[in-house]
N, C-alpha and C positions, 0 to 999 in steps of 0.2 A: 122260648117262652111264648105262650100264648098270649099279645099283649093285647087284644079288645075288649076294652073297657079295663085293664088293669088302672090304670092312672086315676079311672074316675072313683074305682074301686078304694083305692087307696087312699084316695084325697076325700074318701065321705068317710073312711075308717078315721084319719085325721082330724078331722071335722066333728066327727064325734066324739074323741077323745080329747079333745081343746072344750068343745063344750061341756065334759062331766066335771062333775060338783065332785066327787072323789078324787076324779085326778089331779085337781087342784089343790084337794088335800093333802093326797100322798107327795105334790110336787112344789109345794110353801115350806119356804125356809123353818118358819114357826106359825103353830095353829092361829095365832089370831091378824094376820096379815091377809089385805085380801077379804076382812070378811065385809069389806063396805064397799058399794060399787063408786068407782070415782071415773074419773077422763081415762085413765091408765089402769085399767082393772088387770086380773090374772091374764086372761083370755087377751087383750089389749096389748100388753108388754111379749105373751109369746107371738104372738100375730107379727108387730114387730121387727121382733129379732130372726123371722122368719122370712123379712121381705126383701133379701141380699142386699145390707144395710153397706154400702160402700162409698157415699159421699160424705159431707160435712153431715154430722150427727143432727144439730139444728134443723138444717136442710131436709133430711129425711124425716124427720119429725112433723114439721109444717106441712110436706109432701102426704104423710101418711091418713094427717090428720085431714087436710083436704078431700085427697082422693078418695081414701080407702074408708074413712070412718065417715066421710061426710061433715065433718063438725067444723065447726069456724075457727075456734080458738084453740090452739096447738100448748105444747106444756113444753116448758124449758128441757135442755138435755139433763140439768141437775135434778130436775126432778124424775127423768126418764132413770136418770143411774140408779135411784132412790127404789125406786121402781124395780127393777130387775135383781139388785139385791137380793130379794124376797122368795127370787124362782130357783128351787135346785138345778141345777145344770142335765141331772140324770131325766128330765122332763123330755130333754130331746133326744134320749138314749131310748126312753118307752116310746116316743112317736115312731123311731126307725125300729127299732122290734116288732111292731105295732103292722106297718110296711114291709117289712119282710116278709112276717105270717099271710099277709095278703098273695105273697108270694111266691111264696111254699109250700105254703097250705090249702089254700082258700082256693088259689088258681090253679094250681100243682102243674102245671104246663111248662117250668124252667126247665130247662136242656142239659144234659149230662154227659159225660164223658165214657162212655165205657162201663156204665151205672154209676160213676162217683158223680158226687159234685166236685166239679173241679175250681180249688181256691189258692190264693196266693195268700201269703204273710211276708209282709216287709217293715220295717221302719223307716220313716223320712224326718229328719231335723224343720223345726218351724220356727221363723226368724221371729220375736216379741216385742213389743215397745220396747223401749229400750230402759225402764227404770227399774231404780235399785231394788224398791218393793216386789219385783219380778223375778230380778236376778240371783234375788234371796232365796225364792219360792219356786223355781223353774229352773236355775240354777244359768249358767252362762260361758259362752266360750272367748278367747281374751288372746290377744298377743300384747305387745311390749307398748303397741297406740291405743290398749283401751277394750275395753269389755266388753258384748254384745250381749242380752237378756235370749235367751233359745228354750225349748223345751222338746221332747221327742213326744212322735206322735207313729200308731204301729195300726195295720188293718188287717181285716180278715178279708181278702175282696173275695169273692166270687168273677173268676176270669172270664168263664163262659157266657154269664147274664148279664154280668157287669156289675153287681151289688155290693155294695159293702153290707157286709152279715153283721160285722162285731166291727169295733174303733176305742181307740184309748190314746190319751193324750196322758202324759207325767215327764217328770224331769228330765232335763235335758240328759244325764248320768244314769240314765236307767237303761239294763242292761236288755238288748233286742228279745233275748232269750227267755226273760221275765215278762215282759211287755205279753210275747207269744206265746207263754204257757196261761197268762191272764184271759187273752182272748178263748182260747180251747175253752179252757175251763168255764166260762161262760157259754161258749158255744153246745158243750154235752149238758149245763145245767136246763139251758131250753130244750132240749133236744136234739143232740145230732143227728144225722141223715149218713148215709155214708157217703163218707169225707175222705176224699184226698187234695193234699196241702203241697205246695210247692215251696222250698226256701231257697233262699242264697248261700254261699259259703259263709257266713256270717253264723250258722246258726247251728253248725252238725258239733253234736259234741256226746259222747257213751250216758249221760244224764238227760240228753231232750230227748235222742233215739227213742230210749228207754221209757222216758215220759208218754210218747205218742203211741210206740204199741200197746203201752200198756192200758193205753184210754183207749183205743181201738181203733186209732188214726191212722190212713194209711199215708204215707209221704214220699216223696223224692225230693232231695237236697243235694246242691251241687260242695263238693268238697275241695278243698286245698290238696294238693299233691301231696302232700308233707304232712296229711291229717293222722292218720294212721301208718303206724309199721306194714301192715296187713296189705295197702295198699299201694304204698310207695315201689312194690317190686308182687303185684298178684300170678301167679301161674297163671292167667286168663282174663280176657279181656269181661269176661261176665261170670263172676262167681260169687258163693255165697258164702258171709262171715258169721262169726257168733261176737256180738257184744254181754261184756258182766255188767251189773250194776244191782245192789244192793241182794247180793247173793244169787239174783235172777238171771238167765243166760237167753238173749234173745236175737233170733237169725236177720239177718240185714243182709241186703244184696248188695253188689259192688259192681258199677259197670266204669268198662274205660272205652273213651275213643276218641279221634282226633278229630277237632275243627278246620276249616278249610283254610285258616290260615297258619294251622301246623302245630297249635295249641291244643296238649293233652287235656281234655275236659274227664272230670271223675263225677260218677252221681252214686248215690247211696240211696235205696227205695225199700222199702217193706214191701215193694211188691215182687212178692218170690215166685209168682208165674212165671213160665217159660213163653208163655201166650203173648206177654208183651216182651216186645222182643227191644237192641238195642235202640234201632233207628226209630221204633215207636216212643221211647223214652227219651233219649234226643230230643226229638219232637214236640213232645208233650213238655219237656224243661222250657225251652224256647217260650211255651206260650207265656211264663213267670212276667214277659215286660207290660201282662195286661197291667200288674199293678204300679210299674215306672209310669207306664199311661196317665193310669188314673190318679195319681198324685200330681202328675201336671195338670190334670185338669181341677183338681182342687186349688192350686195354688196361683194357677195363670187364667185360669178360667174363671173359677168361684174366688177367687182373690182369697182364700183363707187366713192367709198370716194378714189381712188387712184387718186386724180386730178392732174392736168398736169401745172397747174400756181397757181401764191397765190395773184392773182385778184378776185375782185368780180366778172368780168365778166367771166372771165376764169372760174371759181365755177361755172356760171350760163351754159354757155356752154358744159364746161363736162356733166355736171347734164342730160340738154335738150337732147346731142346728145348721152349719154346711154339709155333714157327713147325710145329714137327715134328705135336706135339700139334693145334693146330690143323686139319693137315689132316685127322688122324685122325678127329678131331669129325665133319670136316666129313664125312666118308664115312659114320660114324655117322646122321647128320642125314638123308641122302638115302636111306639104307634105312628110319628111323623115319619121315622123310615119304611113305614108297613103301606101308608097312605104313600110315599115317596116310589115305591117299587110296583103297587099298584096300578099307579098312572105310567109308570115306562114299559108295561107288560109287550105292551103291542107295538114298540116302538125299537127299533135298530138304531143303538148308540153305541160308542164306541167305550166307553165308561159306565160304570155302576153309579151310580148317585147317592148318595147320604144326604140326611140333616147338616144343616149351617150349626154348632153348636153354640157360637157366642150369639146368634140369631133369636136361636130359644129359650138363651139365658135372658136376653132381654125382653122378648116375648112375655116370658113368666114375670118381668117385675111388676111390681102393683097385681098385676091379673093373678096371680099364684093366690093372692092374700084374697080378693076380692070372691075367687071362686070356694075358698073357705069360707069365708062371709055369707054365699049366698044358698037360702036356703029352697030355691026354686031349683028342681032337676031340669027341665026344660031352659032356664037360663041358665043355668051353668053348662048343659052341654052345649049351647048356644057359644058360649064362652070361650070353649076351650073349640069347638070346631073353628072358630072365625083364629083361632090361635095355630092349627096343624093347616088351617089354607095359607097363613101368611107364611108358615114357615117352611113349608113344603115347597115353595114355588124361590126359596132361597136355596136350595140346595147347591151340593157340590161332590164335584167328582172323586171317584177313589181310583187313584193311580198306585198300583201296585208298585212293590219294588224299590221304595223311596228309604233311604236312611240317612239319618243322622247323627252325627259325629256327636260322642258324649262327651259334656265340657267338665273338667274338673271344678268341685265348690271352690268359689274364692269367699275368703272371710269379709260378710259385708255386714254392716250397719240396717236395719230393719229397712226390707222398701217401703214400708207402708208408716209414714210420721204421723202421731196420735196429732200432731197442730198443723197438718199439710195434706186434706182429708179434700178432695175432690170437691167443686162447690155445682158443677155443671151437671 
């Protein structure tokens, strides 16, 4: 991707879509909310819940109203809930649609695989306060000591650029396969690009197959031995099947081959070329943990299950506006790693350098909101360079070769206690 000036690009699309009088409209609970300017106006409460709210609510409150608005006097958190009520949650589903176009469109410089865009779909469990109004709503997972409030949360990332396209958050009981015919379908209403999708075993079944050709999806999905008759004993390590579904008959490829630790891996692709061969598909499966990645970095990084209310909408909100936040990072990231490889051009080191990422999370707090705020271009790129020198000169090395052991879930009680909220 081409990322100079992407970020700024993005963050003045944002800036102007926080300030319209329509999208304010389109994005209030009910038309007459919002029509009086107060301490906490529309613009004020998204700002906000934009500014990776992760301490004592109070605290960031006082903090916000200090810092960022300049004002003296701060508004209780009762009044802040009172407040946010009012915003549909889809408000920060159009800010990151809004950031993609910037990114697809506008810049059309994102990197592709072989012409596809190449994306991952997965679902990840997100731990919830833990109350009954939640448990009701988001539904919950429970052994014989007690109940825990969860809800499922599913992405379209983009492996290559690192984007999340599409996100949806709904019941913990909802089925992956649901979740990811949700996003597609979203994803061709905007317009697809051509698309190839990567899944897990989780997800191959004669009805999604079906679903994806049929939209014009191309995919590779890694299968169970046992999925198919067809499969469980093929004449060929690389051959091609016909699936039925709804009287329609559609060809699917079948590859097999063994991992290096002696594990038959199966993948199922629409891609019926012979051009990509097995070890390219191999290959190109592997890349699927971009999206393991990026859900760690939403959850340990952006603290996501750290929510800020024990509403549904409040859930729906945080969710939206980390997925939103996230990409922004991530555009942040590829200018600081752009400036970061820059400066090593001429220089003999023995590692590649990256961005510090928890560096530029903090970097960004207050300054994210503040360079929304301002409406000088000279100070705001003032802003954000004084932001890619601190952050660049934190770098760190990328050591190839590194892996880690994947822990199994243990069933835990939320880490994040809606009354034990960081005061520091």
């Amino acid at each position: 991707m081409k990322v100079k000036n992407c970020f700024t690009t993005a963050l003045l699309a944002s800036q102007a879509m926080i300030d319209d009088y329509l999208f304010k409209c389109a994005n209030r609970v009910k038309p007459e909310y919002f029509s009086r300017d107060g301490k906490m106006g529309f613009k004020e409460t998204m700002l906000f819940m934009l500014n990776m709210i992760k301490k004592s609510l109070q605290h960031e409150l006082n903090n916000f109203f200090e810092t960022v608005l300049k004002k003296g006097n701060s508004i209780s958190k009762q009044a802040y809930s009172e407040a946010r009520k009012k915003i549909e949650p889809k408000a920060f589903i159009e800010l990151n649609d809004r950031i993609n176009k910037v990114v697809y469109e506008e810049f059309n410089g994102y990197e592709l695989w072989n012409g596809y865009r190449l994306s991952a779909i997965d679902g990840t469990v997100l731990d919830l306060p833990n109350t009954e109004l939640l448990r009701e709503q988001f539904g919950y997972a429970g052994n014989h000591k007690g109940t825990v409030a969860r809800a499922k949360a599913s992405c379209l990332f983009d492996i290559v650029n690192k984007i999340v396209i599409k996100s949806k958050i709904d019941r913990y009981g909802t089925p992956e396969q649901d979740m990811a015919k949700s996003l597609i379908l979203q994803l061709i209403k905007d317009g697809a690009k051509r698309e190839l999708i990567l899944f897990d075993r989780g997800y191959p079944s004669v009805a999604f197959m079906s679903f994806l050709i049929k939209n014009g999806i191309d995919f590779v999905m890694r299968a169970q031995s046992n999925y198919l008759t067809t499969v469980i004993n093929p004449g060929k390590a690389d051959q091609i099947i016909k699936i039925k579904h709804s009287q329609e008959v559609y060809p699917v490829r079948v590859l097999r081959f063994f991992l290096s630790s002696g594990i038959e891996e199966i993948l199922l692709t629409s891609l019926l070329d012979k051009k990509f061969k097995i070890e390219d598909l191999k290959n190109l499966y592997f890349k699927r943990w971009g999206i393991e990645t990026k859900y760690d970095e939403l959850k340990n990084r952006l603290q996501i299950e750290n929510f800020t209310g024990t509403t549904k909408i409040a859930i729906e909100q945080d969710f939206y506006a980390s997925i939103y936040l996230s990409n922004m990072i991530e555009l942040a990231r590829k200018q600081s790693d752009e400036v970061i490889d820059n400066s090593n051009n001429d220089k003999c080191l023995k590692y590649e350098y990256k961005t510090n990422l928890n560096i530029l999370i903090g970097s960004l707090k207050d300054k994210f909101i503040l360079m929304l705020l301002e409406k000088s271009n000279r100070k705001r790129n003032k802003m954000f360079k004084e932001i890619m020198d601190q952050v660049s000169r934190c770098r760190v090395p990328i050591r190839p070769g590194r892996q880690n052991e994947r822990k199994k879930i243990v069933l835990t009680r939320g880490k994040y206690k809606m009354n034990r909220k960081s005061c520091l």
